[in-house]
C-alpha positions in Angstrom: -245.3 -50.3 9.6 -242.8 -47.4 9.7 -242.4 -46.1 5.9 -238.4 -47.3 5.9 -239.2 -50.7 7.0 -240.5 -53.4 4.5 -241.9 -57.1 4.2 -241.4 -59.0 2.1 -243.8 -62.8 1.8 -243.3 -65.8 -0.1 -245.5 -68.6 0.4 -246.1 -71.4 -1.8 -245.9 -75.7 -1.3 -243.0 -77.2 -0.3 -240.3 -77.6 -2.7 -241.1 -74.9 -4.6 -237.9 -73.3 -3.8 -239.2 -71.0 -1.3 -236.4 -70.9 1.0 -233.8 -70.5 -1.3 -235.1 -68.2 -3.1 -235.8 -65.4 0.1 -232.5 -66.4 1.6 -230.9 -64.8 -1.8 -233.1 -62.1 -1.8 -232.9 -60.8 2.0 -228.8 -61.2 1.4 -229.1 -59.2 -1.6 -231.4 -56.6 0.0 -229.5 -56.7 3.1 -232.5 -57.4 5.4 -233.4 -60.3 7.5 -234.4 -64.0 6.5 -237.4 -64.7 8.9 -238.0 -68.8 8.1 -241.4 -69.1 9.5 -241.1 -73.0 8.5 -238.0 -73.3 10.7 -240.2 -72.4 13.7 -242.9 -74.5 13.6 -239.9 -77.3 13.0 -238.0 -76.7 15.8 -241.2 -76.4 17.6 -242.0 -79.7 16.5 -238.4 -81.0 16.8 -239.0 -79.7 20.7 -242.4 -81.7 21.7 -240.8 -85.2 20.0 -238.2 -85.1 22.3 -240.2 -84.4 25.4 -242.2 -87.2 24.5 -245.8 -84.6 24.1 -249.2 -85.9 22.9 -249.2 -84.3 19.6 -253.1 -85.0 19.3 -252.9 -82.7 22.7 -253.6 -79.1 21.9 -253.3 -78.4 25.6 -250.2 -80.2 26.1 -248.6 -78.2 23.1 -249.6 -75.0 23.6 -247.3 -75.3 27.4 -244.4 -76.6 25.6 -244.5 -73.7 23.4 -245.1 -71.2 26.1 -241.6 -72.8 27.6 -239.5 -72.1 24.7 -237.4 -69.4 23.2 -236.5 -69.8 19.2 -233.4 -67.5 17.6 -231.8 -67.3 14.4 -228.4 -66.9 14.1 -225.6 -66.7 11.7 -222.9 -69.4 10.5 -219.4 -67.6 9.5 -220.2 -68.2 5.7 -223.3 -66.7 6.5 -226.1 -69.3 6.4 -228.5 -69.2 9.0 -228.4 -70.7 12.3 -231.9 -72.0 13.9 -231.6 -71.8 17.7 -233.6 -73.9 19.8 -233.6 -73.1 23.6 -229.8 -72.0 22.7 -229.1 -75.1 21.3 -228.3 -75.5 17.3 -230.9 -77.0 15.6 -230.4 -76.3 12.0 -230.4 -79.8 10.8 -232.0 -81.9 13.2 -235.3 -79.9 12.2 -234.9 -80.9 8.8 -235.3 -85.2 8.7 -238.0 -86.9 7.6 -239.5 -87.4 11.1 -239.7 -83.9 11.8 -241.2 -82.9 8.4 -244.0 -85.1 8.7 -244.7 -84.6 12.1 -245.0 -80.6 11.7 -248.2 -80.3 10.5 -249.8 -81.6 14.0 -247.8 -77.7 15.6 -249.0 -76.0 12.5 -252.6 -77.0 12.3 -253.0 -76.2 16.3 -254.7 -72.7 16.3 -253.5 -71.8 19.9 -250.1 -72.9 19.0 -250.1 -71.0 15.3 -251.2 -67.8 17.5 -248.0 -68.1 19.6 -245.9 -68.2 16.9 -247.5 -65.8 14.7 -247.3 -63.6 17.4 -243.5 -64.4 17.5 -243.3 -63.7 13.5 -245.6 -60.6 13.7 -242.9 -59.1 16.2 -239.8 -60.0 14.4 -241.8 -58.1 11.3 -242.5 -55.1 13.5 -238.5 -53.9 14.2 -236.8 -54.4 11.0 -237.4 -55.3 7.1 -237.6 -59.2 6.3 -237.6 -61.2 3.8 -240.6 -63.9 5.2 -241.3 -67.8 3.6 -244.4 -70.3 4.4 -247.6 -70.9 3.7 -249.3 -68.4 5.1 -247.1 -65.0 5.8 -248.8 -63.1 2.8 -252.5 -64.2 4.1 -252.1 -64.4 7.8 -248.8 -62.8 9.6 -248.2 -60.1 7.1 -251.4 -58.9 5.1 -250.0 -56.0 4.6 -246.9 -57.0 3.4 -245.1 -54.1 1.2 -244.3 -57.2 -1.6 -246.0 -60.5 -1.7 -245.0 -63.6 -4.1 -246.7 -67.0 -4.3 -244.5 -69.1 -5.8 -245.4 -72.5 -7.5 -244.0 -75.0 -9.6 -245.4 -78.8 -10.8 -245.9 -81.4 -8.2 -243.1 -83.6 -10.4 -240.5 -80.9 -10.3 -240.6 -80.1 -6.7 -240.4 -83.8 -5.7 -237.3 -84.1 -7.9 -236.1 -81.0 -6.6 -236.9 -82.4 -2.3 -235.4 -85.6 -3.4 -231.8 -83.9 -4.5 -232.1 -82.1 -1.5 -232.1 -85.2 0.6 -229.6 -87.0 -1.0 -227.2 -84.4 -1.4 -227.3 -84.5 2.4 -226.2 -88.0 2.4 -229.9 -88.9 3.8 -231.4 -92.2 1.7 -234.7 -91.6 -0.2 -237.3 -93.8 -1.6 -238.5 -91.8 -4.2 -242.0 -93.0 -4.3 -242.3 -92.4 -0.9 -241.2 -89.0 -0.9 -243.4 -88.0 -3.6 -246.5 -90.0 -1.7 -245.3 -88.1 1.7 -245.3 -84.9 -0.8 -249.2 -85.2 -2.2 -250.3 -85.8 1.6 -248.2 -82.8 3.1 -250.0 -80.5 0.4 -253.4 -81.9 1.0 -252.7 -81.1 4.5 -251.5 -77.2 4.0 -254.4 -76.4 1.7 -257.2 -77.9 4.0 -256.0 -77.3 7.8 -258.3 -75.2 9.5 -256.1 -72.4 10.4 -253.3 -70.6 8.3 -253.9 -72.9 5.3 -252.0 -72.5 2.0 -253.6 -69.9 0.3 -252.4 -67.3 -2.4 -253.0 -63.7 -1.5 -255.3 -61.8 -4.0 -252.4 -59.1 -4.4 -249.4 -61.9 -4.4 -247.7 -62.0 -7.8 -247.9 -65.9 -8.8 -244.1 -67.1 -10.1 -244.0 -70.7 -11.5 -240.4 -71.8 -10.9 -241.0 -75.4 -12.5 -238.7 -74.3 -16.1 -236.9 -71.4 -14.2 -233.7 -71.6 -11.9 -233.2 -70.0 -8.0 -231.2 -67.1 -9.9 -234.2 -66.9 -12.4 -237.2 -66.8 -9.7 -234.9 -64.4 -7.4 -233.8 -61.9 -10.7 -238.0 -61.8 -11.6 -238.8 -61.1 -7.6 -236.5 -58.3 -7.4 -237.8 -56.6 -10.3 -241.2 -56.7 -9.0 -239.6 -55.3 -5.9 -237.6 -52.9 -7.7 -240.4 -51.8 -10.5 -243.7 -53.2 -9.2 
């Protein structure tokens, strides 16, 4: 990695406020948001519609090969998730999608691909990268690396806001079921599992706000 480029990782489960977080802090830096989860979402948003066998590895892996994902920008600046062109930004994000994801994310041909894709994007300008396995996997050698946490109870509360402040209805138990079996599933797929780096610096966000988590990541950034 040229010495004026830098990446930056946050991984952690979902809900933790991973995404909001790095979207603050690649603004404020002035670098790029690379959402690794948007990927494998729109990948997943992708093989739904064409019907794929997602028990298929085979079948997968060619509908990846045939598609092309770009991020863009909205005028207020939020970012735009192209799929094949098209604007996916909030299709990828209902229910069906995010619990259909994990069968494109724990497919080690397809994860390749992508990293690949991630690895790439990493290698011509500074980012500010979020998942589960960008500190561990896609950039080892990250210049900063954050795992960020925060109690199973908070980041349900915190999903369920979310949802509703999209106008989607929830069933809170549900979610919070849906939530237990999505971690189970990042910590123990084979390939690219949830894992904190050895060199991450752990932040619990369950007592601290977005402004809090991002104010402590930039001084690591800063100082560290």
């Amino acid at each position: 990695m040229p010495e004026r480029m830098r990446v930056i990782t946050i991984d952690g489960p979902a809900g933790a406020g991973k995404s909001t977080v790095a979207r603050e802090i690649a603004q404020r830096l002035g670098i790029f948001f690379l959402d690794t989860g948007a990927m494998y979402r729109a990948l997943t948003l992708k093989v739904l519609r064409q019907g794929v066998d997602l028990e298929d590895e085979g079948q997968l892996v060619e509908a990846v090969q045939e598609t092309k994902i770009d991020f863009g920008r909205y005028p207020d600046g939020k970012v735009k998730v192209l799929l094949d062109a098209q604007d996916v930004t909030e299709e990828i994000r209902t229910m069906e999608v995010t619990n259909k994801t994990f069968y494109i994310a724990r497919a080690p041909r397809v994860r390749a691909i992508v990293v690949k894709w991630q690895r790439d994007i990493g290698s011509k300008r500074s980012v500010v990268a979020e998942g589960r396995d960008v500190g561990t996997v896609v950039f080892p050698k990250a210049t900063h690396k954050f795992y960020l946490d925060a109690d199973p109870e908070e980041r349900s509360r915190r999903r369920i806001k979310e949802l509703r402040e999209k106008g989607q209805a929830v069933d809170a138990g549900n979610l919070k079921k849906e939530l237990e079996e999505r971690d189970h599933k990042d910590l123990t797929r084979r390939v690219g599992p949830l894992k904190r780096a050895e060199d991450a610096v752990v932040i619990d966000s369950t007592h601290l706000c977005a402004d809090e988590v991002v104010e402590a990541m930039l001084r690591h950034i800063k100082y560290g």
